[in-house]
Backbone as a ProteinNet text record, in pm:
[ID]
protein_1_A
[PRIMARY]
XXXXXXXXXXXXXXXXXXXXXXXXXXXXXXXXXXXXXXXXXXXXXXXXXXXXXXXXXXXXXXXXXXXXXXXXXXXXXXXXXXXXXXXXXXXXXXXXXXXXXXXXXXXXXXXXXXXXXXXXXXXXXXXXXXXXXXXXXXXXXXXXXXXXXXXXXXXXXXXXXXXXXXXXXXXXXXXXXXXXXXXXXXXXXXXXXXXXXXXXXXXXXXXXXXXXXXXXXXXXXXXXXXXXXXXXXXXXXXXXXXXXXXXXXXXXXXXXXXXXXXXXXX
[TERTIARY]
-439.4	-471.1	-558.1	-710.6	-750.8	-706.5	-692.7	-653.4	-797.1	-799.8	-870.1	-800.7	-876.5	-832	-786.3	-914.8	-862.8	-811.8	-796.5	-716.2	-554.8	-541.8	-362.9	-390.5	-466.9	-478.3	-433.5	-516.2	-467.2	-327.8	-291.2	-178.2	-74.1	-101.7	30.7	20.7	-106.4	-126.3	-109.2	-72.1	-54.4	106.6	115.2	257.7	337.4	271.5	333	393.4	410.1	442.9	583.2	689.7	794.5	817.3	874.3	924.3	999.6	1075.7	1215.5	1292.8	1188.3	1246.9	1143.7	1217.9	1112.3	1190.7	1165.8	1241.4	1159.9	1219	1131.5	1176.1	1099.8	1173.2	1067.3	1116.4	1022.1	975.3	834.4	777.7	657.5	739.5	650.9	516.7	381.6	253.7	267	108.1	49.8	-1.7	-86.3	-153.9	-57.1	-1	113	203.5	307.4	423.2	561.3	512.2	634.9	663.1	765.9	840.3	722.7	665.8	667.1	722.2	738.1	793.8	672.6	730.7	615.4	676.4	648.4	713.4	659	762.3	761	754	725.5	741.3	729.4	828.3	851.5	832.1	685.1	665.2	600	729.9	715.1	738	629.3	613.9	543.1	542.9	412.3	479.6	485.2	536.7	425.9	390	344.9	349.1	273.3	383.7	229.7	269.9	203.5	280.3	163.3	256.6	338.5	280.3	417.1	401.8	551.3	517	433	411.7	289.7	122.9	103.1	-20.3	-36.2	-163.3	-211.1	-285.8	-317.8	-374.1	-255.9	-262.8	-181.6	-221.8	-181.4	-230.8	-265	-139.1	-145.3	-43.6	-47.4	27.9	67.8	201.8	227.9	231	182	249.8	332.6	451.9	618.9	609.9	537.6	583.1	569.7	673.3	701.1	761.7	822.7	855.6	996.7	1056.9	1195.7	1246.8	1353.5	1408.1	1459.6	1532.1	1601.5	1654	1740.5	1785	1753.6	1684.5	1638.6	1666.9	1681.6	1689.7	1550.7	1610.7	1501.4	1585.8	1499.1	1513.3	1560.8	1527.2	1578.4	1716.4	1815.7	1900.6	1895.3	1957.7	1914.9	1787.2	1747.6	1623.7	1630.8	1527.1	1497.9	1341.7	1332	1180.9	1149.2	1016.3	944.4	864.9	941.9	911.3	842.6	698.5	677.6	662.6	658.5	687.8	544.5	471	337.8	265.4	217.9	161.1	11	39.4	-65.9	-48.6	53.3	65.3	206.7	111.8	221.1	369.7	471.4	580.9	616.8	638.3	646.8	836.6	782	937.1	973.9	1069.3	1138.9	1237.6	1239.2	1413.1	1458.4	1549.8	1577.7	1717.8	1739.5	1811.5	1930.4	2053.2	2192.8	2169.3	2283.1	2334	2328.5	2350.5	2379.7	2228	2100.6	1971.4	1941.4	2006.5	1949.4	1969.3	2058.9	2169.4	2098.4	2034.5	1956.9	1863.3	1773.1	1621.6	1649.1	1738	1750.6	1737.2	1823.3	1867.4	1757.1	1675.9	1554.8	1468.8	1437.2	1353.8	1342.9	1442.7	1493	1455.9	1494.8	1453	1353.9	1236.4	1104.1	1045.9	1099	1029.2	1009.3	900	908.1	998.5	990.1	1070	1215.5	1294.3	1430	1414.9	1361.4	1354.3	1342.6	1266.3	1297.3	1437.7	1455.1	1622	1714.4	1710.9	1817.5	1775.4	1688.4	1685.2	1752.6	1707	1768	1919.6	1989.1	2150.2	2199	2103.6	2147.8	2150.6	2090.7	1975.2	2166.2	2187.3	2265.1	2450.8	2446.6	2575.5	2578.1	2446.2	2453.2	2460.5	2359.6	2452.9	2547.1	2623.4	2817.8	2904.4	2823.3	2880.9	2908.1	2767.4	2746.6	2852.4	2849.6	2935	3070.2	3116.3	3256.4	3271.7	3183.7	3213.2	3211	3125.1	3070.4	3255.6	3307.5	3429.6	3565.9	3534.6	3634.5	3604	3468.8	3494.5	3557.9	3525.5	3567.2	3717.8	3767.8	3949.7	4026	3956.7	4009.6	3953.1	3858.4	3810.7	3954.8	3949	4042.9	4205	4262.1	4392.2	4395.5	4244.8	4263.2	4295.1	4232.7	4207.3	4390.3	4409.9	4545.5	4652	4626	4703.1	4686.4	4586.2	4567.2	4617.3	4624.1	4679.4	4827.4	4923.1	5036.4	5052.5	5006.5	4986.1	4996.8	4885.7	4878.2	5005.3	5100.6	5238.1	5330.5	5446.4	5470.3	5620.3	5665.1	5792.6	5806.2	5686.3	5719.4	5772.3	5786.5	5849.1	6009.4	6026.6	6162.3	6259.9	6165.6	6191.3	6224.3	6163.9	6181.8	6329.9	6351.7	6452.3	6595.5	6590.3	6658.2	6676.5	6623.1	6658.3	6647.5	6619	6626.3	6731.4	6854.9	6950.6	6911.6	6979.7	6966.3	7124.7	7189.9	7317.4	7316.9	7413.6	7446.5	7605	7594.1	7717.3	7725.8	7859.9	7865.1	7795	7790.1	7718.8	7793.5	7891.4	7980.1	7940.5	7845	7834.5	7753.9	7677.9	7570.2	7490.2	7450.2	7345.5	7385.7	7507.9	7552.9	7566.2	7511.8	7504.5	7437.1	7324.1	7253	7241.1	7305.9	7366.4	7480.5	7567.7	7679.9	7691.1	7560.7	7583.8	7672.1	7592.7	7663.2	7776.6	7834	7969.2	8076.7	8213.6	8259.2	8337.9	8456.1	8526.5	8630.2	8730	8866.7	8964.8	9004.8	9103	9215.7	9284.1	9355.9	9461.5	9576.6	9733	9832.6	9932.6	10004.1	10126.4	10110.2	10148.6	10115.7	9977.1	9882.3	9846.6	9872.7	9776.3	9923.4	10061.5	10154.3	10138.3	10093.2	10044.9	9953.1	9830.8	9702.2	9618.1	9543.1	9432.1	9312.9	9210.9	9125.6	9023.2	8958.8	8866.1	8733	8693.7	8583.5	8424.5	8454.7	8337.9	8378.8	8326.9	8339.5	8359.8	8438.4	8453.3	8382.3	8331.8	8213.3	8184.7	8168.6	8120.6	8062.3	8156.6	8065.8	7979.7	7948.7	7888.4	7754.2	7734.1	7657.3	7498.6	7400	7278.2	7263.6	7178.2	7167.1	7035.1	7047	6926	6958.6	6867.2	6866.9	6922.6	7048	7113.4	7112.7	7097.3	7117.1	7201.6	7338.4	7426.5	7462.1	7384.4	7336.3	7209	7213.8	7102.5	7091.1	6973.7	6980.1	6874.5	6917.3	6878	6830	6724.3	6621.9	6648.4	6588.5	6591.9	6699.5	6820.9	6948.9	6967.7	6973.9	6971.8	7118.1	7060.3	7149.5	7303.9	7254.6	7381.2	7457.6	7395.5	7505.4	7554.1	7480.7	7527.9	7681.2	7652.9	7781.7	7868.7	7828.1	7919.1	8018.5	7942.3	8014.4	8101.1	8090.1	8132.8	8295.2	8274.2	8395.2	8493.4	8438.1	8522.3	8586.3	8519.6	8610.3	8671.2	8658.2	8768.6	8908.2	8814.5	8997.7	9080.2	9013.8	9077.9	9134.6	9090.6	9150.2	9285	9221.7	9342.3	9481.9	9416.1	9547.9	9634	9573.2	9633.3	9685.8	9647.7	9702.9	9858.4	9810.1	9948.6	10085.4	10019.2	10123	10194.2	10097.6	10135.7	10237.6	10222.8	10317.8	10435.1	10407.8	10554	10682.6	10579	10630.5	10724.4	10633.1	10688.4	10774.2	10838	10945.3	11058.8	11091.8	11187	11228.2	11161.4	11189.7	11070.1	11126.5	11052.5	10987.1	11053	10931.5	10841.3	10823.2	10712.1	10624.7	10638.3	10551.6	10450.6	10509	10448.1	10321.4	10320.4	10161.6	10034	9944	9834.5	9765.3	9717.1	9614	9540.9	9388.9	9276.3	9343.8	9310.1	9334.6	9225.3	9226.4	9079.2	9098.7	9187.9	9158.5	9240.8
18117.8	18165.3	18061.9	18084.7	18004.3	18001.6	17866.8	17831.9	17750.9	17735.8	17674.7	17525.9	17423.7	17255.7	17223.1	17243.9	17252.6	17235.7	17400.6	17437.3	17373.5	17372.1	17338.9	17217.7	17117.6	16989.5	16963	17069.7	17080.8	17111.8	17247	17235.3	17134.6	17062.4	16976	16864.6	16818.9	16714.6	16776.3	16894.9	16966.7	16927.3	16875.5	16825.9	16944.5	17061.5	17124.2	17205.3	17205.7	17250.8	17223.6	17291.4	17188.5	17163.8	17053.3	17040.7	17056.4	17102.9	17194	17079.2	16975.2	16885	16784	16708	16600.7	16468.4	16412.4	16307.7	16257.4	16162	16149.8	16196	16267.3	16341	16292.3	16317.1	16266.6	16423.8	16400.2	16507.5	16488.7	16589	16580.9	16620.4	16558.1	16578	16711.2	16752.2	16829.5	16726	16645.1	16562.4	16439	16382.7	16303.5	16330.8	16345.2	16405.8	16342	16205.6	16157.3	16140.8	16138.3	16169	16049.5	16088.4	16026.3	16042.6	15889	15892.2	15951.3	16080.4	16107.9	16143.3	16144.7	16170.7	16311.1	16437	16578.9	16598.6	16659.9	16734.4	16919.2	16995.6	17122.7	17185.2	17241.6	17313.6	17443.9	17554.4	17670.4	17727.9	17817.6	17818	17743.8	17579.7	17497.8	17405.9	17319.7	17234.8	17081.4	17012.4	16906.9	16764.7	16700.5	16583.6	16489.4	16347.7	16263.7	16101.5	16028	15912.6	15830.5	15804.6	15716.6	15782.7	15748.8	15823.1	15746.4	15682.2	15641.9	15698.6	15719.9	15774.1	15887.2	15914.9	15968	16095.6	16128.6	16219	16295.9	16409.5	16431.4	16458	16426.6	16429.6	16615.8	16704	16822.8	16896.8	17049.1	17126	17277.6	17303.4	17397	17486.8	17635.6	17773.3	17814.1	17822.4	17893.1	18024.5	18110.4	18234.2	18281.9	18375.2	18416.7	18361.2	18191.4	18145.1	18161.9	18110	18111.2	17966.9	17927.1	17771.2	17791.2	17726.5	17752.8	17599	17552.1	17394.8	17420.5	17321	17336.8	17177.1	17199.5	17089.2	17009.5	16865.4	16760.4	16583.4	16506.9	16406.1	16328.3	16381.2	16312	16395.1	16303.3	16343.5	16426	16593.8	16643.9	16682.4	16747.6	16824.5	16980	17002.3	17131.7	17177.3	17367.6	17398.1	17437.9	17480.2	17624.3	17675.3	17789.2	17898.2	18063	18071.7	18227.3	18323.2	18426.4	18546.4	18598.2	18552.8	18578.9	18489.3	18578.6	18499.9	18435.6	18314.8	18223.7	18091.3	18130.6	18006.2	17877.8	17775.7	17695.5	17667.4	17622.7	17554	17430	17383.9	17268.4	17249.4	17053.8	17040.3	16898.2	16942	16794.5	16736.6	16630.1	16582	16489.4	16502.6	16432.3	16316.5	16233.3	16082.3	16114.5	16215.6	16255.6	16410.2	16432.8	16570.8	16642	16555.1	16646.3	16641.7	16572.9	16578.4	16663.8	16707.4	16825.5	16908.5	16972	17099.6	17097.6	16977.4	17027	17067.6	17023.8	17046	17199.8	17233.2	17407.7	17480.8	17476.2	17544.4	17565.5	17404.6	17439.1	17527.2	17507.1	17597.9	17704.7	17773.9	17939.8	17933.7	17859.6	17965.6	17951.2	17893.2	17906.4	17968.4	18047.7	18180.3	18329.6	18353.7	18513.2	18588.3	18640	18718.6	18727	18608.7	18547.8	18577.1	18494	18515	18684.1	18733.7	18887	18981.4	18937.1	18982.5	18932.6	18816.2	18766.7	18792.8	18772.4	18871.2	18995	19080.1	19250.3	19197.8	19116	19141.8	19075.7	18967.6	18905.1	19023.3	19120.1	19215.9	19330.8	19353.9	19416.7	19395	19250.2	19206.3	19173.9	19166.5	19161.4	19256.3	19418.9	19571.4	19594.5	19519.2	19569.6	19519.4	19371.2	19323.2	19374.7	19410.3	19470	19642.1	19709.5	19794.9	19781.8	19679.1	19605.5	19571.3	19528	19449.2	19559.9	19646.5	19784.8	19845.3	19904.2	19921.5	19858.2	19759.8	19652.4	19698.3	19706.6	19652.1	19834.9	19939.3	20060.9	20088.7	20037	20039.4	19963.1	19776.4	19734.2	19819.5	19879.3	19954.6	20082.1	20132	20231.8	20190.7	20074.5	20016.5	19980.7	19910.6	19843.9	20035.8	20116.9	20169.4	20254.6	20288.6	20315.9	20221	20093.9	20027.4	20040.5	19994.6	20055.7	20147.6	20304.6	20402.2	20376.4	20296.5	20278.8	20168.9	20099.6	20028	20060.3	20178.6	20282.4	20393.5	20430.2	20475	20394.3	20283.8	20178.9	20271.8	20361.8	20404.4	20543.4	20580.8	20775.6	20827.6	20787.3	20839.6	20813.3	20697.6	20647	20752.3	20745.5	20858.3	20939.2	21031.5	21176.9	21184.4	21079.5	21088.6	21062.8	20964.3	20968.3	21075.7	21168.8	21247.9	21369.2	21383.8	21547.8	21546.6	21622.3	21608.9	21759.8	21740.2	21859.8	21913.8	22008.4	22077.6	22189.7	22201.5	22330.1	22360.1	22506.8	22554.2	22681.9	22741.8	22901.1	22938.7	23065.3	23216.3	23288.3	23261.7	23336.4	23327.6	23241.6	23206	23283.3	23377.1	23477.9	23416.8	23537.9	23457.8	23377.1	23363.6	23292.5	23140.6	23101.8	22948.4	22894.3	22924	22816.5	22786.2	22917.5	22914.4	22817.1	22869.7	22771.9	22664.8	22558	22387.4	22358.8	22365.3	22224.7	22318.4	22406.5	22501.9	22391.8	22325.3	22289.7	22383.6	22335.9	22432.8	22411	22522.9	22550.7	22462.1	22407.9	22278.8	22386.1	22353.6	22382.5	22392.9	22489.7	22478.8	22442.4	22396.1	22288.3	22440.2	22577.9	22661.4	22699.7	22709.6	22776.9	22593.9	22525.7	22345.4	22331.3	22370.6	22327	22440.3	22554.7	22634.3	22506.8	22567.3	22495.1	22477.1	22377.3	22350.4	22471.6	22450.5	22597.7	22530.6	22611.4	22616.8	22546.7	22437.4	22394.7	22438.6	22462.4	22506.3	22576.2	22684.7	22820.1	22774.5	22817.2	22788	22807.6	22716.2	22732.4	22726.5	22809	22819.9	22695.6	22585	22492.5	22500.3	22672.8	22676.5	22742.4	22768.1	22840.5	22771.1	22804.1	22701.5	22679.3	22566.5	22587.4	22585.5	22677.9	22749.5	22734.9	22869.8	22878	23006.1	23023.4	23122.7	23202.6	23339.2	23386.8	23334.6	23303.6	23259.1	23087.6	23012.6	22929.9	22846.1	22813.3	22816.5	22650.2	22599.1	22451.6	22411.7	22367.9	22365.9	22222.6	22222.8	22066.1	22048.5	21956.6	21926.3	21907.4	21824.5	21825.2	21698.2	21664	21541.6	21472.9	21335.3	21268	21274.6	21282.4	21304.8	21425.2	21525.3	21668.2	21650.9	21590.6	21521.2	21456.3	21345.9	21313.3	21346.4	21451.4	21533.2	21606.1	21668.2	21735.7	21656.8	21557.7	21439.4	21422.9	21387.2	21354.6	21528.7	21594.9	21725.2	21824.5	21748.5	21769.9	21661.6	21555.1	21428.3	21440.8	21508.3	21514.3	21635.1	21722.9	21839.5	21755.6	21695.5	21619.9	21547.1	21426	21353.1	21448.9	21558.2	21639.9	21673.8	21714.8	21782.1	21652.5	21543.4	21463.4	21412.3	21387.4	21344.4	21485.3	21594.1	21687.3	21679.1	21708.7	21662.4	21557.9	21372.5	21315.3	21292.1	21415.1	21447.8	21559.5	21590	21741.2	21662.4	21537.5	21511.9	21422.8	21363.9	21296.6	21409.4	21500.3	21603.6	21669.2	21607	21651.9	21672.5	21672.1	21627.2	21697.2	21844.9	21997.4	22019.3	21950.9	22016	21918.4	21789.7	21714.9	21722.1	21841.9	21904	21959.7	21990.7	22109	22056.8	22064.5	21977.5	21988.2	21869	21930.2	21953.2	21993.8	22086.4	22144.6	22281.8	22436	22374.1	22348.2	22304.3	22454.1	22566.9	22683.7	22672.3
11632.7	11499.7	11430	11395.1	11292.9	11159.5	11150.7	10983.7	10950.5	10771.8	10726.4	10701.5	10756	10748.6	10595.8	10564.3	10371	10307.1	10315.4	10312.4	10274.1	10453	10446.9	10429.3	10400.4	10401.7	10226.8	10149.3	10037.1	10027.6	10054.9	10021.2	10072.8	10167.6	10210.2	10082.8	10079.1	9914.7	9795.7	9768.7	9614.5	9600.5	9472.3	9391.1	9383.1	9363.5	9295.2	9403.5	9567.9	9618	9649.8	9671.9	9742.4	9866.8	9897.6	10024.9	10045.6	10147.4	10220.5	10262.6	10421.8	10408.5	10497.1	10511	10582	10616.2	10727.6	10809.9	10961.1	11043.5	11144.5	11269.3	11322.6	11475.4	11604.1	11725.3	11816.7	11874.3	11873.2	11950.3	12077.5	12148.1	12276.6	12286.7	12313.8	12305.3	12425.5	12429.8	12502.3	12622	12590.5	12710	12731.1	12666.7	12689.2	12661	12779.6	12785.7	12752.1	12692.5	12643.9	12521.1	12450.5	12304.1	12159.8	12126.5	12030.3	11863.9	11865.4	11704.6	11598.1	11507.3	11388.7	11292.2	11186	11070.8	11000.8	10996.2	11006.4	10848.2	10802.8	10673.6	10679	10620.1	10636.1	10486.7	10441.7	10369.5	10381.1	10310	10388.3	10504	10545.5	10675.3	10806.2	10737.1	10789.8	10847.8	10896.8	10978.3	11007.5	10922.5	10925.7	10994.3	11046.2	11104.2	11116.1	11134.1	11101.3	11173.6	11196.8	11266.9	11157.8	11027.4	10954.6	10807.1	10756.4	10639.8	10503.6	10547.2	10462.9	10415.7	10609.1	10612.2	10498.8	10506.5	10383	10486.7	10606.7	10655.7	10747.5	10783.5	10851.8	11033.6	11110.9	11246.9	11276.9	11255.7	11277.5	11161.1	11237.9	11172.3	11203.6	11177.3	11320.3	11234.1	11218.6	11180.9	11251.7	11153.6	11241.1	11244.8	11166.8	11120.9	11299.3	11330.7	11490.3	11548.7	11570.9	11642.6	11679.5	11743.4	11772.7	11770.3	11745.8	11742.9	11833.6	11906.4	12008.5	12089.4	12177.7	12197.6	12351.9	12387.1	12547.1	12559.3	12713.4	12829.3	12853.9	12815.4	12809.7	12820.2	12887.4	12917.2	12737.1	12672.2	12523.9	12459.3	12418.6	12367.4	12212.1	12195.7	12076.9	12021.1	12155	12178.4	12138.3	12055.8	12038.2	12044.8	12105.2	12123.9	12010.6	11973.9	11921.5	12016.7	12005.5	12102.6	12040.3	12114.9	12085.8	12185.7	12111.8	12228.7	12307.8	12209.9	12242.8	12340.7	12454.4	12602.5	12488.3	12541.2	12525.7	12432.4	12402.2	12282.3	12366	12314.1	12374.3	12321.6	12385.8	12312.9	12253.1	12126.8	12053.5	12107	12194.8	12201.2	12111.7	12027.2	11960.9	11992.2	11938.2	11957	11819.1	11808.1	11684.4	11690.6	11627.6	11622.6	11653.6	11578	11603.9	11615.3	11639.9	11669.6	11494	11410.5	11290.8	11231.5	11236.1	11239.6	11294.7	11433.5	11535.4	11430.4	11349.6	11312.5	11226.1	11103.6	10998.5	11002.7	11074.1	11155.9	11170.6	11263	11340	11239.3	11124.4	11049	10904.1	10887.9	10805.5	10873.6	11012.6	11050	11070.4	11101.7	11086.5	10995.9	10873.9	10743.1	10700.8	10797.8	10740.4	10830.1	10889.2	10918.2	10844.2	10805.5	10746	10753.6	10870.3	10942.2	10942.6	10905.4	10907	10739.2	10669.8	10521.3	10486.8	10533.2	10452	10540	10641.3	10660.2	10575.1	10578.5	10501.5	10337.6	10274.2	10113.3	10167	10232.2	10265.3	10272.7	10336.8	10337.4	10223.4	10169.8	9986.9	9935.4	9938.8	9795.6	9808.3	9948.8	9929.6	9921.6	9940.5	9907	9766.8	9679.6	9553.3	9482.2	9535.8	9491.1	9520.2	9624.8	9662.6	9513.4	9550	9405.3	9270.7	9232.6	9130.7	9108.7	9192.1	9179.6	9164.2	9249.5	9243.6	9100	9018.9	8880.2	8781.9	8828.3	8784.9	8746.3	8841.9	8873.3	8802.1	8780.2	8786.4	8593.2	8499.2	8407.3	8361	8421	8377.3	8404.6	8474.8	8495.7	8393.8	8341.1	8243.5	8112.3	8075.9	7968.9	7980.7	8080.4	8078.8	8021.6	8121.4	8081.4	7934.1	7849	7728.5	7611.8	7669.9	7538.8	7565	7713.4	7689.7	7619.9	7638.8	7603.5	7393.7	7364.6	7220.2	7178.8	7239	7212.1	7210.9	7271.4	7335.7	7173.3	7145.3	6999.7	6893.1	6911	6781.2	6733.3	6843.7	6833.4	6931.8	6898.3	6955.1	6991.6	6880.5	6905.8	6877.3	6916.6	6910.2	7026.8	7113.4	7248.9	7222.6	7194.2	7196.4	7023.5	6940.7	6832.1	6825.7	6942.8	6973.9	7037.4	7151.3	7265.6	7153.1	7056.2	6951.2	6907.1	6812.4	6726.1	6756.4	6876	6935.1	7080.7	7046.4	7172	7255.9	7378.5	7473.9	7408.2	7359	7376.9	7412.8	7525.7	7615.1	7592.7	7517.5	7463.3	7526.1	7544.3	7618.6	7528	7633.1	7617.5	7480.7	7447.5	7392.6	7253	7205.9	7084.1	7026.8	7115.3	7040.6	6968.6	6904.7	6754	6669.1	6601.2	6528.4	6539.2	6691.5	6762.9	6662.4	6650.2	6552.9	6389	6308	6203.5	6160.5	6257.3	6283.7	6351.5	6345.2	6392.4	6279.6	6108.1	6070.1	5968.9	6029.3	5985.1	6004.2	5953.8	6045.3	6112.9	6255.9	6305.4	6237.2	6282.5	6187.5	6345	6251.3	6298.2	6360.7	6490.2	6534.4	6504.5	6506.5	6408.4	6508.5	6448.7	6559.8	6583.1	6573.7	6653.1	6761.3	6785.9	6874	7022.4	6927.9	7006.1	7118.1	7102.9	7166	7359.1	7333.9	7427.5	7511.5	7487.6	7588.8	7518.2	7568.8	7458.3	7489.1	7416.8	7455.1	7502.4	7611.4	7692.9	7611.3	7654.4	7568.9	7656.9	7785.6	7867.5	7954.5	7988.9	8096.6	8256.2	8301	8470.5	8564.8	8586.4	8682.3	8825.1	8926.2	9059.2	9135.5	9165.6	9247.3	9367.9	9416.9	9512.7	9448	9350.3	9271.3	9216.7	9266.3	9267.5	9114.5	9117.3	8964.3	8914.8	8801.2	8756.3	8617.9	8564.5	8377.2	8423.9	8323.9	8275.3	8141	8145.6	8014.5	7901.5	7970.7	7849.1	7813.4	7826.3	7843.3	7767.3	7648.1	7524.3	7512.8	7525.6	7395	7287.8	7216.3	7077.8	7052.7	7036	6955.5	6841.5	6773.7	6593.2	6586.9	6649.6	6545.6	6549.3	6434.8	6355.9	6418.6	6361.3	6413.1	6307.2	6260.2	6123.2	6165.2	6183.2	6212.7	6378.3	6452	6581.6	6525.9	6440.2	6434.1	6361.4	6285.1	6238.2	6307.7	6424.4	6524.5	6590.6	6614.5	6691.6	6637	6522.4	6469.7	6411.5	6380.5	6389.9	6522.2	6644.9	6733.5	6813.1	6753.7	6792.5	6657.4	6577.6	6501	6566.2	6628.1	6718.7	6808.2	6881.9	7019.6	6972.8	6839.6	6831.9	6765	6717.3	6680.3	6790.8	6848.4	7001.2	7110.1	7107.8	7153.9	7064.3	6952.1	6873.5	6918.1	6878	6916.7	7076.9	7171.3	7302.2	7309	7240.7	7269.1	7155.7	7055.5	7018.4	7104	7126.1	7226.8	7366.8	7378.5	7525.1	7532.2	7404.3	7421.2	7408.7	7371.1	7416.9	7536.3	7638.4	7781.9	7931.5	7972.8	8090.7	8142.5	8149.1	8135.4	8079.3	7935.5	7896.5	7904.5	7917.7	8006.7	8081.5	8169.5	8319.5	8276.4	8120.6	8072.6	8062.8	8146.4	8121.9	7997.1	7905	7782.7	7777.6	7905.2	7924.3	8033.5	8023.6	8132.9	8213.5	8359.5	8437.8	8521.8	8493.1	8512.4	8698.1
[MASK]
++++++++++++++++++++++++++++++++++++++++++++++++++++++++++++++++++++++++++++++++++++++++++++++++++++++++++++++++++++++++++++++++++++++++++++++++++++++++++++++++++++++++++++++++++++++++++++++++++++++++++++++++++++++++++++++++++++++++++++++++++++++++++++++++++++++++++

């Protein structure tokens, strides 16, 4: 490939260029085949080298773009080629001082190849759209959690309110229409004629083999305050404790009537 001398002569002397890297490696001539010491400089895709780094001219200068790096077998320890695919061009062989000189050398030079550089942008370009969607993602789930959570702020105790002041009650069938008229009725207290018999049936006998479903006679009622809740509460605990006091007057008189249970379990 012709280049212009100039040219690259310029650019290797322009400040404003950078250098990748530069150090001293031994390279094997064309007409003399043994290692000499030169001092390399790697800008771009250019490959510069020169006998000391002082000099002010440069001896040569290699275009990488095509080549291959690659570590070949040679009488010098920590040898590497440049290698192309293309019949006619020769191979550049180096060697460099340690093993970890070898590794930096390899590794600047791959990446001053074209060819290596626009693959690798293509797998940056797209681990940086994975990214971007990932963050993409990430900020619409916390947007989602924050504004539920606000809402959850904005009523801190309406759930717990409701479960408060609205009970489930399931009363027989028997109550007809008059069920819901008659919550805050009270009941008529039991007479200690009728309480010494059996106590009365507070819930209907029920089929334990019987699936369970919604039944016609079978009603419950929301909205009832907590107050008529405990209203109810205590107007049939004074039924109970009546019927209990009677029971253990009844049952110190003998041992028979003892025997009467105080709920019918039917």
């Amino acid at each position: 490939m012709k280049i212009d001398e100039k040219v690259v002569s310029n650019y290797f002397e322009a400040g404003d260029s950078p250098v990748d890297k530069e150090g001293y490696l031994y390279k094997k001539g064309g007409i003399n085949t043994s290692y000499q010491k030169r001092w390399c400089v790697l800008k771009g895709n250019l490959l510069f080298y020169k006998e000391r780094r002082s000099d002010r001219d440069v001896i040569g200068a290699i275009v990488l773009e095509g080549c291959t790096v690659q570590l070949c077998e040679s009488e010098e320890q920590f040898a590497f080629a440049l290698v192309w695919s293309e019949p006619g061009l020769r191979a550049y062989k180096f060697a460099a001082e340690s093993q970890a000189c070898q590794e930096s050398w390899l590794k600047a030079l791959q990446g001053a190849n074209h060819k290596y550089l626009a693959l690798l942008l293509t797998d940056m370009e797209k681990k940086y759209r994975d990214t971007l969607r990932s963050l993409r993602m990430m900020e619409q789930a916390h947007a989602f959690n924050a504004s539920v959570f606000s809402a959850s702020q904005r009523q801190p105790g309406s759930l717990q309110s409701r479960m408060s002041t609205h009970s489930l009650l399931v009363v027989p069938g028997g109550a007809g229409g008059d069920l819901i008229s008659g919550l805050t009725a009270q009941p008529a207290a039991a007479s200690p004629q009728t309480a010494h018999k059996r106590s009365p049936k507070l819930w209907p006998k029920r089929n334990a083999n019987a699936a369970p479903g919604f039944r016609t006679e079978w009603f419950y009622i929301q909205s009832v305050t907590m107050d008529e809740f405990t209203k109810l509460h205590e107007e049939f605990g004074k039924e109970v404790r009546e019927l209990i006091t009677e029971w253990s007057r009844r049952g110190q008189g003998g041992a028979g009537v003892q025997e009467e249970n105080l709920i019918d379990f039917g």
